[in-house]
N, C-alpha and C positions, 0 to 999 in steps of 0.2 A: 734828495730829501735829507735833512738832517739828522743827524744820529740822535734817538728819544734823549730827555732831559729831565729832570724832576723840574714842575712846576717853581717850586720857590726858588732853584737855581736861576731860572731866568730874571724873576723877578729882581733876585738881588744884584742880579747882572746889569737890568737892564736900569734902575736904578742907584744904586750904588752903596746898597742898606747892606746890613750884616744879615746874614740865611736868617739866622731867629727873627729879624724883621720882618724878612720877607715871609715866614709864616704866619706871624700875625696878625700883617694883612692881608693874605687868604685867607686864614681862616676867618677871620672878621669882614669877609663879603666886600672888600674895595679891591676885588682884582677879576679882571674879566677876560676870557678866552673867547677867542672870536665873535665878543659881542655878548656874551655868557656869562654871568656872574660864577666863582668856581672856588669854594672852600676849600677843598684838598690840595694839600699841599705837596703833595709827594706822586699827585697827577703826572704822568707821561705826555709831555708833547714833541713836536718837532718841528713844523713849520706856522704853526696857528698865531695871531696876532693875540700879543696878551700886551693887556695894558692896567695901567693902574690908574683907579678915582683920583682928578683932581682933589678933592677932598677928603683924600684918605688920614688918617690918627692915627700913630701909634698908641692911644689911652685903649687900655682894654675895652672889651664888649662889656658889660653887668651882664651879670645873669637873667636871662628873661622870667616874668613872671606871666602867666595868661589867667584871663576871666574868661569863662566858659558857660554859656546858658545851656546850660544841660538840659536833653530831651527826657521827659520820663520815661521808661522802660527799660534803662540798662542802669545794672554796677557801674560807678566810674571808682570805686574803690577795692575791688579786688582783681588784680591781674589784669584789667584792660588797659594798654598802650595810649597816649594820645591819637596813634594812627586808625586804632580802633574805633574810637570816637569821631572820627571825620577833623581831628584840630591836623590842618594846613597849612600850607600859604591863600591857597582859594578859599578858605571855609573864614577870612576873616572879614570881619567887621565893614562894610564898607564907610561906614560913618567912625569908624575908630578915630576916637579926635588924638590919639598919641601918634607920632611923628616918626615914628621907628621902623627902622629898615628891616623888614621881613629875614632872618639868616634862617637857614637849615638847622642848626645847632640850636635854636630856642625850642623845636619837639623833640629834644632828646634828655632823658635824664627828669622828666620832668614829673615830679611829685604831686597826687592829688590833695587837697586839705579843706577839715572841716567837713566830716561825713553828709551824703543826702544818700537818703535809703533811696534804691533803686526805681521805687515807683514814682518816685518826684520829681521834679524840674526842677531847675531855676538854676542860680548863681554858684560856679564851685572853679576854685583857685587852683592853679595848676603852678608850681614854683619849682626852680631848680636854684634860687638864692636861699641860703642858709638862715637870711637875717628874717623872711618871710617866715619862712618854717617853724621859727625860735617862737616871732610872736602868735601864730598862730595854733601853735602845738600850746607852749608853758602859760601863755594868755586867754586864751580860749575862753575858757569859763568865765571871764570878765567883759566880754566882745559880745555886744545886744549883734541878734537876728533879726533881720523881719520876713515872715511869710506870710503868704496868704493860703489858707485853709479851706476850701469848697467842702461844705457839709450839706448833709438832709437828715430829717429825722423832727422830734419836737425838744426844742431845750427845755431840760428841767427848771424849775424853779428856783431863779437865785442863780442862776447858771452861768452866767457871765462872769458873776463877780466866783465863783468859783473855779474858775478857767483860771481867775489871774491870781487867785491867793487859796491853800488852803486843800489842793489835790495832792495826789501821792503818784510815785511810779516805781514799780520794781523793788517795793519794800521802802523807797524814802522820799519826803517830803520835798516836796519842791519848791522853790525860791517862788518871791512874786514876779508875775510879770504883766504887760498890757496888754489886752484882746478889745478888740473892736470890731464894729459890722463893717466890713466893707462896702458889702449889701446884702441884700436879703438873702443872698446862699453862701457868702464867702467872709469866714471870720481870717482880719489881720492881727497878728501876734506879735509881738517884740520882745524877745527873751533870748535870757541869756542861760548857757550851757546846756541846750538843749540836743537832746541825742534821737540817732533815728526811730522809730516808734511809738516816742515819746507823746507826740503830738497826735496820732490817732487811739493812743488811751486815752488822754485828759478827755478829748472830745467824747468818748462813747461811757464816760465816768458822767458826762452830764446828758444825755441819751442821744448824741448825736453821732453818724457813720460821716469820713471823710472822704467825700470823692476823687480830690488830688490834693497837691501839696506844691507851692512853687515858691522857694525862694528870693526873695528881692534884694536883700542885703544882707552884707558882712561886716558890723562895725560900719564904717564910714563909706564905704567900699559898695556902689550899686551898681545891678546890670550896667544899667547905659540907656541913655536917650538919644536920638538926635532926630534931624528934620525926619525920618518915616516911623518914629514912634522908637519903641524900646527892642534892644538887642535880640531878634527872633532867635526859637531855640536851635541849636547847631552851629553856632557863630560864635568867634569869640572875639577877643580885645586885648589890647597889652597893658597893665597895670603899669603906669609910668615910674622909676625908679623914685624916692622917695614920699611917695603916695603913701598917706596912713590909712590900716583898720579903725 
């Protein structure tokens, strides 16, 4: 048996790249041990067959960005991990129409945006690219949402058009925005800088109680469709690199 070796020594070896190549493509998922895709670079082997992706680049990885249809019943904005959440390599998308190759290094580091209070579903960004973060942090309040709202209760009079213009939250007046019946139990909204609670006061301001709450879009940015309908909750997607909100 051969005396152990750092992974990327071989690589460079067996190749003929500089070590800093050779981790780059470890760590960028085009290097396989025994058949094994194997990010670490500093991995101990000795006799395992390692080879490299005919298709391997040296051009960086980007930073991953994931869409997440959030189940309602948890925080995904205080202290919980992607891991916590079930985001995986299994837990993705099977109809994900982006092309990108699943790395370990896309659930690490990864920043939630654009609060959903904890009892809601639907759509929520998970980013470790800075240029995400910028616009969805300092742009925010300019980035329409759309949710759909599940109420019971009797709308007051005038109630609609007071939904979209002319309510108050938390001491101040709120911008206009559009409310519609989805149907007969579920009002759709499209607003912008809306914050968590927000949305079950407007609603109990015109005498209605909110049964859920589930996000459909961010700015330009939706779940997802494909042939079995839209993105179930607990799955997510890859935001493709210059995709806009």
């Amino acid at each position: 048996m051969s005396e152990p070796i750092r992974l990327a020594r071989r690589v460079a070896e067996l190749t003929g790249c500089t070590r800093a190549e050779a981790e780059a493509y470890i760590r960028n998922g085009w290097v396989s041990v025994d058949g094994v895709m194997v990010e670490t670079p500093q991995l101990r082997i000795t006799d395992e067959v390692v080879a490299l992706d005919p298709e391997a680049r040296k051009k960086p990885v980007e930073p991953a960005t994931l869409l997440f249809h959030k189940p309602a019943g948890f925080d995904a904005f205080n202290g919980i991990g992607s891991a916590a959440m079930g985001i995986a390599p299994d837990t993705r998308w099977a109809d994900d129409p982006h092309e990108q190759r699943v790395l370990q290094r896309h659930f690490e580091r990864l920043t939630p945006m654009v609060p959903l209070e904890p009892e809601a579903s639907g759509l929520i960004v998970l980013t470790q690219d800075g240029r995400v973060w910028r616009r969805l942090t300092e742009d925010l309040a300019t980035i329409e949402q759309e949710l759909l709202v599940g109420v019971e209760g009797r709308l007051a009079p005038y109630g609609l058009h007071k939904l979209a213009q002319g309510l108050t939250f938390e001491g101040r007046e709120l911008p206009p925005c559009k409310v519609s019946w989805q149907n007969e139990t579920t009002l759709r909204f499209a607003i912008k800088g809306v914050v968590p609670g927000q949305l079950r006061a407007m609603c109990a301001q015109v005498g209605l109680d909110v049964t859920a709450i589930r996000r459909q879009r961010i700015g330009r940015i939706a779940i997802g469709k494909g042939p079995e309908g839209a993105m179930p909750p607990g799955q997510w997607r890859y935001l493709p690199v210059g995709e806009r909100f």
